[in-house]
C-alpha positions in Angstrom: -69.6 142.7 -82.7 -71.7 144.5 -80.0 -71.4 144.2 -76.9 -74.8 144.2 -74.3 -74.4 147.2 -71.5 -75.6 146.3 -68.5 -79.1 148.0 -69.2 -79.7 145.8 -72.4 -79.5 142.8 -70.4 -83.1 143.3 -68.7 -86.0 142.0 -69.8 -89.4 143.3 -68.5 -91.5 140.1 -67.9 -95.0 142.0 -67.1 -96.8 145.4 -66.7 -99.1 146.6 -65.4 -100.7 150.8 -64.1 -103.7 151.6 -61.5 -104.3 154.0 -59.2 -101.7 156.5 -61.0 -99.0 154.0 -60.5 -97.3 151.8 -63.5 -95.8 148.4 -62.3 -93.0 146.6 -64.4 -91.5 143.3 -63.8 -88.0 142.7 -65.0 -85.6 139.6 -65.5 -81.8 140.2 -65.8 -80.8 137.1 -68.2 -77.2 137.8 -67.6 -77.1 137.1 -63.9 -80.8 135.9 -63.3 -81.5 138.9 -61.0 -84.8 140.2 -60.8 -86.5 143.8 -60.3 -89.6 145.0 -59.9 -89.9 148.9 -61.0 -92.5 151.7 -59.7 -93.7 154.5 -61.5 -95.7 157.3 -60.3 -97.1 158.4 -63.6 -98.1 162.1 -62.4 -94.8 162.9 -60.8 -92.3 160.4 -63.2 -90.6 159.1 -60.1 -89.1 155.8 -60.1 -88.8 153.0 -57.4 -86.8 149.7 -57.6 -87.6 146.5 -55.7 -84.6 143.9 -56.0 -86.7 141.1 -55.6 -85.9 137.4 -54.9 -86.6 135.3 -58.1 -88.9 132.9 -56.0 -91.1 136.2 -55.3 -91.8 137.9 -58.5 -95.0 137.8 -59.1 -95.9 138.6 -55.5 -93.9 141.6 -55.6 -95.4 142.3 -58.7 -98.8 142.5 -58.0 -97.8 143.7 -54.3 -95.1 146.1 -54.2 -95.6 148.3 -51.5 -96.6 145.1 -49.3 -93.6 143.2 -50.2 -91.0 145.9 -49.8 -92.5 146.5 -46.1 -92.3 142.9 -45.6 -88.8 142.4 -46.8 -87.6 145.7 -44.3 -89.3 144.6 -41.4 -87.6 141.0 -42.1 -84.4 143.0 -42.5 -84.5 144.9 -39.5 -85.5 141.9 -37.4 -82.3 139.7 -38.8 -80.3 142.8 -37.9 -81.3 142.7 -34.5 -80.1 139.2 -34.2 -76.8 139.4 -35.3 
């Protein structure tokens, strides 16, 4: 019987490349988690987004925006603790 790793248990969702950059959504159908995953094609190099589930396709098809959004809303909560 095999047994899923941990990397078997993503699913990518969507795709999509512009401007040099290929975009891939991903599900995790063990725990529900979801990622978005940035690729600059030229250079290979790879950024995450852990995303909220309710924001996926806004991430997806606003990456950079989204991950600024969700720091500034970090920093801000951090500030009021």
């Amino acid at each position: 019987m095999a047994v899923d790793t941990f990397d078997e248990q993503w699913v990518e969702l969507a795709d999509r490349a512009n401007d040099g950059l290929d975009i891939r959504l991903y599900w995790n159908r063990g725990d529900g988690r979801v990622k978005v995953a940035v690729t600059r094609i030229h250079t290979g190099r790879v950024a995450e987004l852990r995303v909220e589930p309710s924001d996926a396709m806004t991430a997806f098809h606003h990456p950079f925006a989204y991950h600024e959004a969700t720091t500034r809303a970090a920093r801000a909560e951090r500030l009021h603790v």
